[in-house]
TIKOL-571649 format. One record per residue (C-alpha): residue in one letter; x, y, z. Coordinates in Angstrom, 1 decimal, decimal comma. Example, Ala and Ser with C-alpha at 12.3 -4.5 7.8 and 13.67 -1.06 7.14 Angstrom:
<nodes>
NODE  resn       x       y       z
NODE     A    12,3    -4,5     7,8
NODE     S    13,7    -1,1     7,1
</nodes>
This chain:
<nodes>
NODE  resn       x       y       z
NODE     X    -1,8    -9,1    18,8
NODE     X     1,4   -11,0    18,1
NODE     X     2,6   -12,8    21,7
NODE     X     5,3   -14,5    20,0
NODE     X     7,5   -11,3    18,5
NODE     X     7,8   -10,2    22,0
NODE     X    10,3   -13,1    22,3
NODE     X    13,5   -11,4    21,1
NODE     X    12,8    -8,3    23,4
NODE     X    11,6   -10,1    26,5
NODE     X    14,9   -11,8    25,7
NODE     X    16,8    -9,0    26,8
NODE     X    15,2    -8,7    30,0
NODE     X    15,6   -11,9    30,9
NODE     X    18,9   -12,1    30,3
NODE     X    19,8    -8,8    32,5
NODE     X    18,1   -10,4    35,2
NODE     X    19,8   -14,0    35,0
NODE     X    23,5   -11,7    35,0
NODE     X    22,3    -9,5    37,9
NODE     X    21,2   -13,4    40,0
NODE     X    24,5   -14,7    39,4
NODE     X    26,4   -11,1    40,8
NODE     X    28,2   -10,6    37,1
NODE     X    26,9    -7,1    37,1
NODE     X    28,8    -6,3    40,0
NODE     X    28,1    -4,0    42,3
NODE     X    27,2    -0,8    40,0
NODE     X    24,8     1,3    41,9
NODE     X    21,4     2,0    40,3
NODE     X    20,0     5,0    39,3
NODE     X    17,8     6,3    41,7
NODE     X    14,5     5,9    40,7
NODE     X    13,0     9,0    39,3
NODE     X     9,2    10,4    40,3
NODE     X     7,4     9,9    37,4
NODE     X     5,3    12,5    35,8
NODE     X     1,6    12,4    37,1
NODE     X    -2,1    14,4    36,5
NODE     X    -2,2    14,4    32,6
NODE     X     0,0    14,8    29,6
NODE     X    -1,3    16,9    26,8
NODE     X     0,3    17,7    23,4
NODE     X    -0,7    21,5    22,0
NODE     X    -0,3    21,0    17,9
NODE     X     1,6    24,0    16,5
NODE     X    -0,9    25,3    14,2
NODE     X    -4,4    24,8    16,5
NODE     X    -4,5    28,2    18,2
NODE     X    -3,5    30,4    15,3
NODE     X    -5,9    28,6    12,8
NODE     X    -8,7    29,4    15,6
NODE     X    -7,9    32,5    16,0
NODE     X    -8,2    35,2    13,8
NODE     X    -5,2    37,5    12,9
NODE     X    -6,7    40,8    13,9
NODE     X    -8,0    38,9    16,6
NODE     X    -4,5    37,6    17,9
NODE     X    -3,0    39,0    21,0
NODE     X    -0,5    37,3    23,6
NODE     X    -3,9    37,6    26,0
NODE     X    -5,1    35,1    23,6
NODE     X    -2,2    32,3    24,4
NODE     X    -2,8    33,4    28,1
NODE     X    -6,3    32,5    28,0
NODE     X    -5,3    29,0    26,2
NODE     X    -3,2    28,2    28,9
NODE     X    -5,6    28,8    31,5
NODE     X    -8,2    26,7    29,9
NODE     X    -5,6    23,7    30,1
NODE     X    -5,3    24,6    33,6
NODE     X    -9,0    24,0    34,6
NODE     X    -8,8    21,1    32,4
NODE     X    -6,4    19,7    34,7
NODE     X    -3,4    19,4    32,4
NODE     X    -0,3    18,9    34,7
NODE     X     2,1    19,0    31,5
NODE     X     1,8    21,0    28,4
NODE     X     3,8    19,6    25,2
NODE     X     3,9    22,7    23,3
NODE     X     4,6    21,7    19,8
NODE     X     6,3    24,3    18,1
NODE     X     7,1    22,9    14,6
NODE     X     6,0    20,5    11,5
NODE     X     8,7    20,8     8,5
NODE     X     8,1    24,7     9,9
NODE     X     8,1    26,4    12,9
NODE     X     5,5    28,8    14,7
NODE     X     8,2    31,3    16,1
NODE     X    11,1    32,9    14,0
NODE     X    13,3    30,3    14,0
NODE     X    17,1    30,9    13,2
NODE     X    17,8    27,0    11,1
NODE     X    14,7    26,4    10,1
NODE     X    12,1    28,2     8,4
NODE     X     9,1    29,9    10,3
NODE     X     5,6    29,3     8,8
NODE     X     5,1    32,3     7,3
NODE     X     8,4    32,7     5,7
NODE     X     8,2    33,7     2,1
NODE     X     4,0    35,2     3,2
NODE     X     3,3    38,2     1,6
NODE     X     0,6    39,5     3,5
NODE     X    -0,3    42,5     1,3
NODE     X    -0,3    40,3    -1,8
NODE     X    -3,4    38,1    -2,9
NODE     X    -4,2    34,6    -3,4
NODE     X    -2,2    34,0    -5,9
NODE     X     1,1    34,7    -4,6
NODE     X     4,0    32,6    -5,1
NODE     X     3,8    31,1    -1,8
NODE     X     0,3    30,2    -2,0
NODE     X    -0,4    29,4    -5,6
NODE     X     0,3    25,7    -5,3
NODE     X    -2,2    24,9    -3,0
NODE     X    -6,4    24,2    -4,1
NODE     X    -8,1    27,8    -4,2
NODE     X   -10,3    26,4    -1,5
NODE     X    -7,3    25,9     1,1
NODE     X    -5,6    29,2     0,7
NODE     X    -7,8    31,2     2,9
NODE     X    -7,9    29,6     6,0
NODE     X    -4,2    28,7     5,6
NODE     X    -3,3    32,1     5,2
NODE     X    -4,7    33,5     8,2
NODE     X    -3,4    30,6    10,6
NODE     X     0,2    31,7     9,4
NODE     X    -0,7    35,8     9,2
NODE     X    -1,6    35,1    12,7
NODE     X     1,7    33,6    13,6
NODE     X     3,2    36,5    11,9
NODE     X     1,0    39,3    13,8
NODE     X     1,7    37,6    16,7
NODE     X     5,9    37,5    16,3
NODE     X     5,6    41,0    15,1
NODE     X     3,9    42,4    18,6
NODE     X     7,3    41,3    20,1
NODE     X     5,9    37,8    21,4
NODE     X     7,9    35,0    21,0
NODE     X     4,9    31,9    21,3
NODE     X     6,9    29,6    22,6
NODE     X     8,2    31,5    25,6
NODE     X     5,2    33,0    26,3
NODE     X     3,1    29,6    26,8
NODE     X     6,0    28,8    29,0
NODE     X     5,7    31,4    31,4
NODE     X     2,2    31,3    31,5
NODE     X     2,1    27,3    32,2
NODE     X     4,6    28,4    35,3
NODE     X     2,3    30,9    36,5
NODE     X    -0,4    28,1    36,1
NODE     X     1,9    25,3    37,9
NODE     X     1,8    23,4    34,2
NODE     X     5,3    21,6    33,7
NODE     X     6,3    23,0    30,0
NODE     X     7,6    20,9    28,0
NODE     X     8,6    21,8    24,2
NODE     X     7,7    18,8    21,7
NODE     X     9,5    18,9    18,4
NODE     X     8,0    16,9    15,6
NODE     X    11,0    14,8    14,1
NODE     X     9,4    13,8    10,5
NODE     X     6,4    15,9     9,5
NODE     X     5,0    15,1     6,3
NODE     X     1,5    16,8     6,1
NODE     X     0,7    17,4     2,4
NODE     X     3,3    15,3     1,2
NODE     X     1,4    14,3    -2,1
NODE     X     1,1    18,2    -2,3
NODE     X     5,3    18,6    -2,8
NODE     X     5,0    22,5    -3,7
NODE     X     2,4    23,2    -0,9
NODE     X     3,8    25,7     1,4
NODE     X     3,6    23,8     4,2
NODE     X     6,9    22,4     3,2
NODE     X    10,3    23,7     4,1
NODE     X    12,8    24,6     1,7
NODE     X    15,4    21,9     3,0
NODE     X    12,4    19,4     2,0
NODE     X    11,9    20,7    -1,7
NODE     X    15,2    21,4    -2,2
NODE     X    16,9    17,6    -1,1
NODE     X    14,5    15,0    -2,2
NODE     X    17,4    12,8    -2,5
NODE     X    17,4    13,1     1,5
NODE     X    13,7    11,4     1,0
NODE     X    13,5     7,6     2,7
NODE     X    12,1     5,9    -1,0
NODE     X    13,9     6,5    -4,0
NODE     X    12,3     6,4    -7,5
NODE     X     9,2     4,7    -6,8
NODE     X     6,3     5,5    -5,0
NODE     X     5,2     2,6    -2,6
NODE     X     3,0     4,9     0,0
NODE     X     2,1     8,1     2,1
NODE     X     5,3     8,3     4,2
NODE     X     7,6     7,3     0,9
NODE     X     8,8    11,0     1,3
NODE     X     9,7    11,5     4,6
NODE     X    13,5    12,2     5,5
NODE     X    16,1     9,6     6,1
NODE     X    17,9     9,9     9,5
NODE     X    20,8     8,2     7,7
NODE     X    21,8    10,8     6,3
NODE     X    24,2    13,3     8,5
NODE     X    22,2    16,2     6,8
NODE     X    19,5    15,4     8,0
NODE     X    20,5    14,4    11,9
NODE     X    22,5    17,8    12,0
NODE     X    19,5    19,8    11,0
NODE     X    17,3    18,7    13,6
NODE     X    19,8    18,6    16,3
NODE     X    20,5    22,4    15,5
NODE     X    16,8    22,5    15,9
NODE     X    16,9    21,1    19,4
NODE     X    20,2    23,1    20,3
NODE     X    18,3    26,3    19,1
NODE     X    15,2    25,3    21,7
NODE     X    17,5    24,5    24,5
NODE     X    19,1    27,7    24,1
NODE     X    16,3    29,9    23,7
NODE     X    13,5    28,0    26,0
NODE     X    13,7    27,5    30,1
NODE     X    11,8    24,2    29,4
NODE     X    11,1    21,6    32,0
NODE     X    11,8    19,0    29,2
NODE     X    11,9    18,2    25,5
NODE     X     9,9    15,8    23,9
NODE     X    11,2    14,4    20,9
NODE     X     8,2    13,2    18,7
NODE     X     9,2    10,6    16,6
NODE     X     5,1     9,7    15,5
NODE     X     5,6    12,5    13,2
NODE     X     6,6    10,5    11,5
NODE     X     7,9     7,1    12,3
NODE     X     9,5     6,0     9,0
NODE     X    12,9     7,6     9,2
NODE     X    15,0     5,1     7,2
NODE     X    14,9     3,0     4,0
NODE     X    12,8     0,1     4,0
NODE     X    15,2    -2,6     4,9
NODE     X    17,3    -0,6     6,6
NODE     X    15,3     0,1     9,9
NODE     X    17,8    -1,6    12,2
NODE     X    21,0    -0,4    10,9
NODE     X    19,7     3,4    11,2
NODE     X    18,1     2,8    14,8
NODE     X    21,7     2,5    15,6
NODE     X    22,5     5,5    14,2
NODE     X    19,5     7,1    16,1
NODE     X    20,9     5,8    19,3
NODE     X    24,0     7,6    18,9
NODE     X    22,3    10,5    17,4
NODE     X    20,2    10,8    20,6
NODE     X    23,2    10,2    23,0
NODE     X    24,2    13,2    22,0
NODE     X    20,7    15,0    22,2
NODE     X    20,7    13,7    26,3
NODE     X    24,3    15,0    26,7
NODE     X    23,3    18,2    25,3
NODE     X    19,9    18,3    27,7
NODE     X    22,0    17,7    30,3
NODE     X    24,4    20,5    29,9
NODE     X    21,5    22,7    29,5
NODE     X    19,7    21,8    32,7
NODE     X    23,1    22,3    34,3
NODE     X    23,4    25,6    33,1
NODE     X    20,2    26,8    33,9
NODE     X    20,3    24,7    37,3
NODE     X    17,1    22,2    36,9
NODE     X    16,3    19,3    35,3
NODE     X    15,6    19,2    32,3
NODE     X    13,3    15,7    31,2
NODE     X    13,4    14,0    27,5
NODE     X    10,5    12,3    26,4
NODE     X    10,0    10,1    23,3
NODE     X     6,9     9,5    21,1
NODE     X     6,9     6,1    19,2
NODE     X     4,7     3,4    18,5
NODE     X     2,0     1,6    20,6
NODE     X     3,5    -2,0    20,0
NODE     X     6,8    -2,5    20,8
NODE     X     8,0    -4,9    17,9
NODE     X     7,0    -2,7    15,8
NODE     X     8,7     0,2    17,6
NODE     X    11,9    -1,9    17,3
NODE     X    11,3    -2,7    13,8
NODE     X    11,2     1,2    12,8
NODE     X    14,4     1,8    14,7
NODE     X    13,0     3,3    17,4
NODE     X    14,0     0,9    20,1
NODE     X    12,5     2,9    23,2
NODE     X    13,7     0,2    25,7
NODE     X    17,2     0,4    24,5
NODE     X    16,9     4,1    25,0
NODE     X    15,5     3,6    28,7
NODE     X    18,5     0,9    29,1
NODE     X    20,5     3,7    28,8
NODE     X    19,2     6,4    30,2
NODE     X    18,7     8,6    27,2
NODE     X    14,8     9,2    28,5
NODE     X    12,7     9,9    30,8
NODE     X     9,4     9,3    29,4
NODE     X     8,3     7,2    26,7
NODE     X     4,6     7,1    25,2
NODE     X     3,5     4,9    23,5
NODE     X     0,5     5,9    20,9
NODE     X    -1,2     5,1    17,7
NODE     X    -0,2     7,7    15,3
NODE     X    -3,5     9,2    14,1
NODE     X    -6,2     7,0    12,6
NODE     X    -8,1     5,6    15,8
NODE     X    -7,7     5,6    19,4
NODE     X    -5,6     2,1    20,1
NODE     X    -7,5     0,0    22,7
NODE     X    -5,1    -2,7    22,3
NODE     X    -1,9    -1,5    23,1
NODE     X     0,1    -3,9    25,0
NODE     X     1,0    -1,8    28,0
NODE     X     1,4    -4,0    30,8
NODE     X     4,5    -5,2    28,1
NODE     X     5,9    -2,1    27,9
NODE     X     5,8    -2,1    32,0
NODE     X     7,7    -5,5    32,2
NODE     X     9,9    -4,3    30,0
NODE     X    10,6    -1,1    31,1
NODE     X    10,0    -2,1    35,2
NODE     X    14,3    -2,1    35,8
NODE     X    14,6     1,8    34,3
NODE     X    13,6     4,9    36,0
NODE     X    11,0     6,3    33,1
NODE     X     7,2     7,6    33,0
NODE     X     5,3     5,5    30,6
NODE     X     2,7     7,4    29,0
NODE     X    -0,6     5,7    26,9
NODE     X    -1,5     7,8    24,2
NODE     X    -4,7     8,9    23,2
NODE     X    -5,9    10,2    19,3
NODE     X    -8,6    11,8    18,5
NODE     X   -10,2     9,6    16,2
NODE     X   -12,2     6,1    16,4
NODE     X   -12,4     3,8    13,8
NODE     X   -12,9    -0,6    13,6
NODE     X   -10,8    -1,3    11,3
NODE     X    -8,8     0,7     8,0
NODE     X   -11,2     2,3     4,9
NODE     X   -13,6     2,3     7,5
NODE     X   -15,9     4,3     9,2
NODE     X   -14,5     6,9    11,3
NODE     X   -15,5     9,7    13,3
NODE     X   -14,1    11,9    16,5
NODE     X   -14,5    10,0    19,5
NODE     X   -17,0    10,3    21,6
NODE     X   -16,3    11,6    25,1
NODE     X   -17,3     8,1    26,7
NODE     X   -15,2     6,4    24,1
NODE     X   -12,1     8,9    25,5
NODE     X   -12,8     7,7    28,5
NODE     X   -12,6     4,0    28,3
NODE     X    -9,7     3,9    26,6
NODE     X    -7,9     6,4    29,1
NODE     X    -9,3     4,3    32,0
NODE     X    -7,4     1,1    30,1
NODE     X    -4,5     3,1    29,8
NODE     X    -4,4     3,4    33,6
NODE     X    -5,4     0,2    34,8
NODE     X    -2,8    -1,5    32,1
NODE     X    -0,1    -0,1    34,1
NODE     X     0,8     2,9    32,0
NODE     X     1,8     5,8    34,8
NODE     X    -0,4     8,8    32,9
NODE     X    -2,2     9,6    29,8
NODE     X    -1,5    11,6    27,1
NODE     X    -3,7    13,7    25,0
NODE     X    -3,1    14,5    21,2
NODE     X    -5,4    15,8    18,9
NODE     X    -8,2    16,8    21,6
NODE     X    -8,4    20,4    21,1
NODE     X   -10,4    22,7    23,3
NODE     X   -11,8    23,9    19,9
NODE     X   -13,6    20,6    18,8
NODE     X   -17,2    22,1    19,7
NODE     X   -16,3    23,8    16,5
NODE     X   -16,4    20,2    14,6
NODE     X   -18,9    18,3    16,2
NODE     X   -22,0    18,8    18,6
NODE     X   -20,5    16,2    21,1
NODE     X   -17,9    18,1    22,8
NODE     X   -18,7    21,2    23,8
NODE     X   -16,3    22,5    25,9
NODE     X   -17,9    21,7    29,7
NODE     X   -17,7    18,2    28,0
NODE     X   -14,6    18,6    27,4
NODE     X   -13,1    20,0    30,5
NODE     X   -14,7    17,6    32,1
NODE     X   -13,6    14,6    30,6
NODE     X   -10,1    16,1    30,5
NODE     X   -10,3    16,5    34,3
NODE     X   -11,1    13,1    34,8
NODE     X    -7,7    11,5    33,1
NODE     X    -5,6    11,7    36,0
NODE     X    -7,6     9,4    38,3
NODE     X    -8,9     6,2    37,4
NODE     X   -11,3     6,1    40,3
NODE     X   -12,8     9,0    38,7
NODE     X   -13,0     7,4    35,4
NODE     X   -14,4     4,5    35,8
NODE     X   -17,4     6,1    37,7
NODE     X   -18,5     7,6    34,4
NODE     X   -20,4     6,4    31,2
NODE     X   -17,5     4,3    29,0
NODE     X   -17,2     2,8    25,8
NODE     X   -14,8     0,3    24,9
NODE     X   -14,5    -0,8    21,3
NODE     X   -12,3    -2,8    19,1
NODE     X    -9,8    -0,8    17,2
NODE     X    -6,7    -1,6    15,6
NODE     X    -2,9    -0,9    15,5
NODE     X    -2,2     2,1    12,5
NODE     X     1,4     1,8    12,5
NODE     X     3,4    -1,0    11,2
NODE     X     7,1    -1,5    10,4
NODE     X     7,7    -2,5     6,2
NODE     X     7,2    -6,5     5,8
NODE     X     5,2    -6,3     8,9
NODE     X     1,8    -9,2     8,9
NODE     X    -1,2    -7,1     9,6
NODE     X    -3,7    -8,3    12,2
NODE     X    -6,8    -6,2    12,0
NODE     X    -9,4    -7,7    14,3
NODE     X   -12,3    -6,4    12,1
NODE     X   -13,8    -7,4     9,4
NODE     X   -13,9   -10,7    10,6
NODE     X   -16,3   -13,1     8,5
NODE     X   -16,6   -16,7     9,6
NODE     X   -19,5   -19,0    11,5
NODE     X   -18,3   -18,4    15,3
NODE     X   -15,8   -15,3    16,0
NODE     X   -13,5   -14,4    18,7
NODE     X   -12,6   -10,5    20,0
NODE     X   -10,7    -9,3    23,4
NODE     X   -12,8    -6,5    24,6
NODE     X   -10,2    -4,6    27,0
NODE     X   -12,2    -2,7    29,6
NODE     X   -10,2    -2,4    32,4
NODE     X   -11,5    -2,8    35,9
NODE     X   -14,0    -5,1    36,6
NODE     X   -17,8    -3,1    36,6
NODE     X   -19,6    -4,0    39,0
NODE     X   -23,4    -2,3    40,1
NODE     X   -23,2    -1,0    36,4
NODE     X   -25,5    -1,9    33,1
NODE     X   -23,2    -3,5    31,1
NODE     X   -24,0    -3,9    27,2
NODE     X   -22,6    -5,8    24,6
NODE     X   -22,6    -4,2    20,8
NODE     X   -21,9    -5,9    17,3
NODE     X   -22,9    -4,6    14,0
NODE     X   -22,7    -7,2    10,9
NODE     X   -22,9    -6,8     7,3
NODE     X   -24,6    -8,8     4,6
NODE     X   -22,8   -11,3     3,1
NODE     X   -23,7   -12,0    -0,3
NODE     X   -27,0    -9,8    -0,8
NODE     X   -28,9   -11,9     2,1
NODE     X   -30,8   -10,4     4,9
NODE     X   -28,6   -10,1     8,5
NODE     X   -30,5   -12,7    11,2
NODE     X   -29,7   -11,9    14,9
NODE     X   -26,4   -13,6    15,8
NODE     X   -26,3   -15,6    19,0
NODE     X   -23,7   -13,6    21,6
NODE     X   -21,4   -14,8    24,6
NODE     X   -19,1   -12,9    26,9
NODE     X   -17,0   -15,1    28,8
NODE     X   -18,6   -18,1    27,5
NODE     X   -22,0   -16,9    29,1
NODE     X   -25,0   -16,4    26,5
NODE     X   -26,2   -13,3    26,8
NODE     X   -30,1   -11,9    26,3
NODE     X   -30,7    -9,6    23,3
NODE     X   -31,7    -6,0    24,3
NODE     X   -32,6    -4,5    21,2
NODE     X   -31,7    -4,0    17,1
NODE     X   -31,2    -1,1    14,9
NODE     X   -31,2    -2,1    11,3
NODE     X   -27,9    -4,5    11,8
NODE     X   -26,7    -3,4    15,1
NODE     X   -27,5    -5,7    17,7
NODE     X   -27,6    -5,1    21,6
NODE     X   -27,0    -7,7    24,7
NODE     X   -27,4    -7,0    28,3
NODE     X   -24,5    -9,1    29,9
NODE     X   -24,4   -10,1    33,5
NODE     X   -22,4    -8,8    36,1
NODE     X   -21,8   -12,2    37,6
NODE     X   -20,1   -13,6    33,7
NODE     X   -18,1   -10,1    33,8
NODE     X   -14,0   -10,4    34,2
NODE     X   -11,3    -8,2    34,9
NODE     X    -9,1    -6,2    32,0
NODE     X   -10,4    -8,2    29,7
NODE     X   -13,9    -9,5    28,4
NODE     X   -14,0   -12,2    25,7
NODE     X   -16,7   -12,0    23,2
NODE     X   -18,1   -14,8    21,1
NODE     X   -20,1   -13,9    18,0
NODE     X   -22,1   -17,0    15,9
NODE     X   -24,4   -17,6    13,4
NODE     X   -27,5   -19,4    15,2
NODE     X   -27,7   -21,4    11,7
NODE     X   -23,5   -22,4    11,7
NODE     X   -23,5   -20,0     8,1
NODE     X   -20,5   -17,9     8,0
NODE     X   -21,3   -13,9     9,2
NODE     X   -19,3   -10,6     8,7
NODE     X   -18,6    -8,7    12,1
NODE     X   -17,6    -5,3    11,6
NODE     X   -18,1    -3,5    14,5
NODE     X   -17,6    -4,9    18,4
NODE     X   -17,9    -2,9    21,7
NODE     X   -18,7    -2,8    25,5
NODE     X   -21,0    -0,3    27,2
NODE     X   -20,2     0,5    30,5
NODE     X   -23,3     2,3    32,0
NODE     X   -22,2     5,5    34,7
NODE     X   -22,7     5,3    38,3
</nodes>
């Protein structure tokens, strides 16, 4: 964490609130404040329920039967993402997925023949299943929203404002023709520096015009209880070096989105909400150009989530920031949740476990955030890994909204680290850590009490020598050792040394020699 870059945006607050003492912002009438969203927030990726189903399989009974399954999971309101570069419904500005799919052509068709010979099949039937679908007369989008009505789901549609998937892939069809066609539109010119080198640049007018014909089209076409506007997709939408000139530019770009959500809900006489996607620590947010808290200063949104982007769940996002900062404006503040859990970057990774999910959504809560947010956790990951099969998963889901609920079941709670970070940025990756005695903030949320709590560490040789057991405090308290596996060591920590939010944990080498921590967690037994 980096307490000291918050100084320039806490700045801001301050200052409002020294004007408003001293009566010099008159007597302007506030905003009434408006109900935030509650239950739980889930994003639906674009691509998940055609890829899983098969195209002679594909029915609108099939997007029915998805909806209702988000219903029992308790999902109070459904993102539906409709786009990457390319959207799942037959768009009029941008291309669908399947345009240019020849379905009565093989393999090596134009629009496939660029991609590896093993990815063609089970690309081509996600998008000959969009196709079949649009060609029984059902327009996807439309139809998920009148089945989350029927369901009492809020629909929202989400519109991804930067996809790059396959971006090192620059013929793969994934990619719109506006993309191959305008690489001078790309943020990096002439040199390749890394993944996101070739997403757009919002300075451009091209670019802004093309995705605000996009939103105009989904405002036209879709009675939507809001639009998200999902700028994690990706976040690097100007030059390096020239992040703060275009987050103006984005400002006034979405001034005119809100005025045009506003004279949609007033033509179709509701309120219509806009949401924003953008990064978990708020410098950094700034940093990009997406300065969320400007936005809520002026009313452009509604809700604003704050997320990793994809490569672990977060578990040190700085929300009760974000809800200082965002305390004098009428806006939901989501935490978001990925999919994935990892210690540190290059490391080892895997889908998080259910009780992992669970930790970090009961942080989420009990750091202030309003609701959680769901991305990546498909109803189809039974289909990936043994862990989640789907009673699993609609019972962790239903758990989200409440954090009473939550924290009565079994929790993990690890240390992760921040995947998004604006160019010139320092990085400060908790893990690997090598030294003699080591620091981490464990964020666990509400104090457990009546529970078996466990401390976890994993270390890694140093220097071809064997791993001794490491001495281990929380809270300054030593605690016992419970067990080893290989170098994975286990401590039983009191209930009596245990805080709340936040547990410290000390790591040493009972010897003073220097050790290598690479992995850190809290177990949080259930009730």
């Amino acid at each position: 964490m980096r307490p000291r870059a918050y100084a320039h945006i806490r700045f801001r607050i301050i200052g409002l609130a020294v004007v408003a003492a001293l009566g010099l912002i008159g007597c302007a009438k506030k905003p009434a404040p408006a109900e935030p969203l509650r239950g739980l927030l889930y994003n639906y990726d674009s691509t998940d329920l055609f890829f899983n189903t098969p195209p002679e399989k594909m029915n609108a009974r099939v997007v029915d039967d998805q909806i209702d399954l988000f219903a029992q999971a308790g999902v109070t309101v459904l993102m539906c993402n409709v786009n990457a570069q390319r959207t799942n419904y037959a768009s009029g500005c941008f291309d669908s997925f399947w345009s240019g799919y020849d379905p009565q052509a093989g393999d090596d068709q134009p629009f496939l023949r660029d991609m590896a010979p093993q990815s063609r099949a089970g690309y081509r039937s996600m998008i000959f299943s969009m196709k079949t679908l649009h060609e029984q007369g059902v327009d996807y989008p439309a139809r998920v929203i009148a089945r989350c009505r029927r369901q009492g789901i809020s629909p929202w549609i989400s519109l991804r404002m930067n996809d790059t998937h396959n971006n090192n892939e620059v013929r793969h069809p994934i990619h719109s023709t506006f993309w191959k066609e305008h690489p001078e539109y790309r943020r990096v010119q002439g040199r390749r520096i890394d993944y996101y080198d070739r997403t757009l640049d919002y300075s451009h007018s091209a670019v802004r015009d093309r995705f605000f014909r996009l939103v105009e089209e989904v405002l036209q076409r879709y009675d939507m209880d809001g639009l998200e506007l999902d700028f994690m997709r990706e976040p690097y939408l100007f030059k390096p070096g020239h992040e703060q000139e275009g987050g103006k530019v984005l400002t006034k770009w979405l001034q005119q989105v809100r005025k045009l959500v506003e004279q949609t809900a007033a033509r179709r006489g509701h309120a219509i909400k806009m949401g924003v996607r953008v990064p978990a620590d708020p410098v950094t947010a700034q940093n990009l150009g997406l300065d969320a808290v400007r936005w809520a200063e002026q009313g452009l949104v509604d809700l604003i989530v704050v997320t990793p982007r994809w490569a672990t769940l977060d578990t040190q996002m700085p929300l009760m920031q974000w809800k200082k900062m965002l305390a004098a404006y009428p806006v939901t503040l989501a935490g978001g949740l990925e999919i994935r859990e990892q210690a540190y970057p290059d490391g080892p990774a895997r889908i998080a476990l259910p009780q992992t999910a669970v930790g970090a959504a009961l942080v989420v809560l009990h750091s202030g955030a309003d609701v959680v947010y769901l991305f990546n956790y498909f109803s189809s990951l039974a289909r990936t890994v043994d862990y989640w099969p789907q009673k699993t998963w609609l019972q962790t889901l239903r758990a989200m909204s409440s954090i009473d609920t939550l924290a009565s079941l079994p929790r993990r709670h690890l240390v992760t680290f921040h995947d998004v970070y604006a160019p010139g940025e320092a990085t400060d990756y908790p893990l690997p850590a090598t030294g003699t005695r080591l620091s981490f903030r464990v964020t666990t949320g509400p104090k457990p009490a009546g529970r078996l709590v466990t401390a976890v560490v994993e270390l890694a040789p140093l220097g071809g020598g064997a791993v001794n057991v490491p001495e281990l405090f929380v809270n300054s308290a030593v605690c016992d050792l419970q067990g080893r596996e290989q170098n994975v060591f286990s401590f039983s920590v009191k209930e009596s040394v245990l805080q709340d939010q936040v547990q410290v944990v000390e790591v040493a080498d009972v010897l003073s020699k220097p050790i290598r921590v690479v992995h850190v967690e809290i177990k949080v037994a259930g009730r």
